[in-house]
C-alpha positions in Angstrom: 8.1 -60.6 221.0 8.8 -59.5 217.4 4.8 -57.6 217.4 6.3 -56.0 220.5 7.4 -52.8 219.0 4.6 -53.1 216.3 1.8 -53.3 219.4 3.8 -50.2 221.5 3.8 -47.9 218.2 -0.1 -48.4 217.3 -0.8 -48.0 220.8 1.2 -44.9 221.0 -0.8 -43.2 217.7 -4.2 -44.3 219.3 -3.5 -42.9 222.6 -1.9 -39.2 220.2 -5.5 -39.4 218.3 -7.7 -39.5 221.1 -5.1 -36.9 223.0 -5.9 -34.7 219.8 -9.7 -35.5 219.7 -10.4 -34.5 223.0 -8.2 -31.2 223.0 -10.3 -30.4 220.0 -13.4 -30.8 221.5 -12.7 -28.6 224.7 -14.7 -25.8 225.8 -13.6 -22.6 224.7 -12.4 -20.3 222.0 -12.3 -21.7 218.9 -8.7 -22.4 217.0 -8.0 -21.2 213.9 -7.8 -24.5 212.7 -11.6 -25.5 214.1 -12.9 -22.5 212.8 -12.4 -23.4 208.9 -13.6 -26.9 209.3 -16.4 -25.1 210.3 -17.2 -21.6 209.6 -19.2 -21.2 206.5 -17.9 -19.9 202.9 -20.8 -17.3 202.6 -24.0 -16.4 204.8 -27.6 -15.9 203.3 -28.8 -12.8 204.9 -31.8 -10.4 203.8 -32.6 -12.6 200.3 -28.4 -12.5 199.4 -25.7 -14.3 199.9 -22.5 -12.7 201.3 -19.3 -13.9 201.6 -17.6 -14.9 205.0 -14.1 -12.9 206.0 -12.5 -16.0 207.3 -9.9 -13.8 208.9 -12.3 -11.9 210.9 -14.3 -15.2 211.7 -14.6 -16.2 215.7 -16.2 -18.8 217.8 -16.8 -20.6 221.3 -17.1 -24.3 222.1 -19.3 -24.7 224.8 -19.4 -27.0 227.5 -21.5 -30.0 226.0 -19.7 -29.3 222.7 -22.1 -26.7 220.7 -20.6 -23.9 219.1 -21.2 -20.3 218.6 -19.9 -18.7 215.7 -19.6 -15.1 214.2 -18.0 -13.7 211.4 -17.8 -10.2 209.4 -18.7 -10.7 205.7 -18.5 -8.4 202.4 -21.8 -6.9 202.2 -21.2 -4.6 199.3 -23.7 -5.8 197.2 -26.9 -5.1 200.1 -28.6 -1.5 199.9 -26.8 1.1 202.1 -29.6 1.0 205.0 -29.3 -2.8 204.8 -25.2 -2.3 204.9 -24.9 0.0 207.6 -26.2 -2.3 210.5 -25.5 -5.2 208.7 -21.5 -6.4 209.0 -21.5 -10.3 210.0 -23.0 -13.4 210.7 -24.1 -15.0 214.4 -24.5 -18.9 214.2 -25.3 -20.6 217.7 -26.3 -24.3 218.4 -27.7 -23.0 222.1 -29.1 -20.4 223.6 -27.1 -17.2 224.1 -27.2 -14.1 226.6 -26.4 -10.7 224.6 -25.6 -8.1 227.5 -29.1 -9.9 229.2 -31.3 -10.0 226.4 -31.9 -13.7 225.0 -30.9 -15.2 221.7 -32.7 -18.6 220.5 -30.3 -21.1 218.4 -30.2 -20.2 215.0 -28.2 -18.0 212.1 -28.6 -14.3 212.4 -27.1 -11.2 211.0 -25.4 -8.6 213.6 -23.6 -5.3 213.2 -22.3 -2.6 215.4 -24.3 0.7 214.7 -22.8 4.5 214.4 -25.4 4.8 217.2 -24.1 2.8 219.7 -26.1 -0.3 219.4 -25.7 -4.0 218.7 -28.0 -5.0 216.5 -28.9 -8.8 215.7 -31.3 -9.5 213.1 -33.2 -12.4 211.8 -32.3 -13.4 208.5 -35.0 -11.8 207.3 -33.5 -8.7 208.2 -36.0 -8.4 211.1 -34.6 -6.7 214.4 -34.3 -9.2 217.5 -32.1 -7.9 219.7 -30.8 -4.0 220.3 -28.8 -3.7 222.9 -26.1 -0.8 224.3 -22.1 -1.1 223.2 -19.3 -0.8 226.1 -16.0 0.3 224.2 -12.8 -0.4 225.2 -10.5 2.4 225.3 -7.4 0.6 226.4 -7.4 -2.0 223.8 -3.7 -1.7 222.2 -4.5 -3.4 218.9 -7.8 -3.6 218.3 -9.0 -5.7 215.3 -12.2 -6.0 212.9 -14.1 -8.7 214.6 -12.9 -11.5 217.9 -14.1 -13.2 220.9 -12.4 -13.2 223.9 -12.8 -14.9 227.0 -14.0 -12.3 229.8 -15.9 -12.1 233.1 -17.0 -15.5 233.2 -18.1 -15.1 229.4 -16.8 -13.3 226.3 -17.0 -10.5 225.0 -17.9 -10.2 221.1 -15.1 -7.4 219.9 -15.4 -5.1 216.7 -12.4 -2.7 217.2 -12.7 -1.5 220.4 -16.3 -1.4 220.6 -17.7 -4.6 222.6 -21.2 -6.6 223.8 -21.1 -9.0 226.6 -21.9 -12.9 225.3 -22.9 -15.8 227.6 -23.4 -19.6 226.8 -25.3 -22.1 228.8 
């Protein structure tokens, strides 16, 4: 009898850490908490190495726990033809639907063009997917980069401009 309240208090902390291990692992949108244990300090892009805006850093948990991640990064040091297509990063364990064109897993550089595109690029700097912009004109506050959850997707935000994402 005197373990009693010893036993009901380590039972109580296991039973909190596995509540907290298995909210963290739900599908979703990212918290900002998940995303710096695991959005990277820089990206290697075009033979550089940029670093990662962790403020305008996003990312989804899938379903059988991959993630997704994106992030806009400072890329003042890259030529200006490089620079203006190139604004962030694209990470993704599994396979990825941009507004119905197909994205393999892998790390991939992505910007929003004064044209109207989406642009992701190997990180070679080698175009892999171009694909039309939808903008969203009633956004109140819009911000540099986020994902938000959306038509049974999300939708991959820079200001108000926007591309349709879908995970497995």
């Amino acid at each position: 009898m005197k373990n009693r309240p010893r036993v009901v208090l380590i039972g109580l902390l296991t039973l909190f850490a596995v509540l907290l291990s298995a909210q963290s692992n739900q599908p979703g949108l990212l918290t900002a908490d998940e995303l710096k244990k695991v959005v990277p300090p820089a990206f290697f892009f075009g033979g550089q190495s940029a670093t990662v805006q962790m403020r305008n850093s996003a990312g989804i948990r899938t379903g059988d726990g991959h993630l997704v991640l994106a992030g806009l990064v400072d890329n003042s040091g890259y030529a200006s033809d490089v620079a203006a297509k190139y604004q962030g990063f694209l990470m993704t364990e599994v396979k990825l639907s941009i507004e119905g064109s197909d994205l393999a897993p892998g790390a991939y550089g992505f910007g929003f063009t004064k044209e109207g595109k989406f642009v992701v690029m190997d990180i070679g700097n080698h175009d892999v997917i171009g694909v039309a912009v939808k903008t969203d004109g009633d956004m109140k506050r819009p911000v540099p980069l986020r994902i938000a959850a959306a038509d049974g997707g999300y939708r991959l935000y820079a200001g108000r401009k926007w591309v349709g994402v879908k995970t497995p």
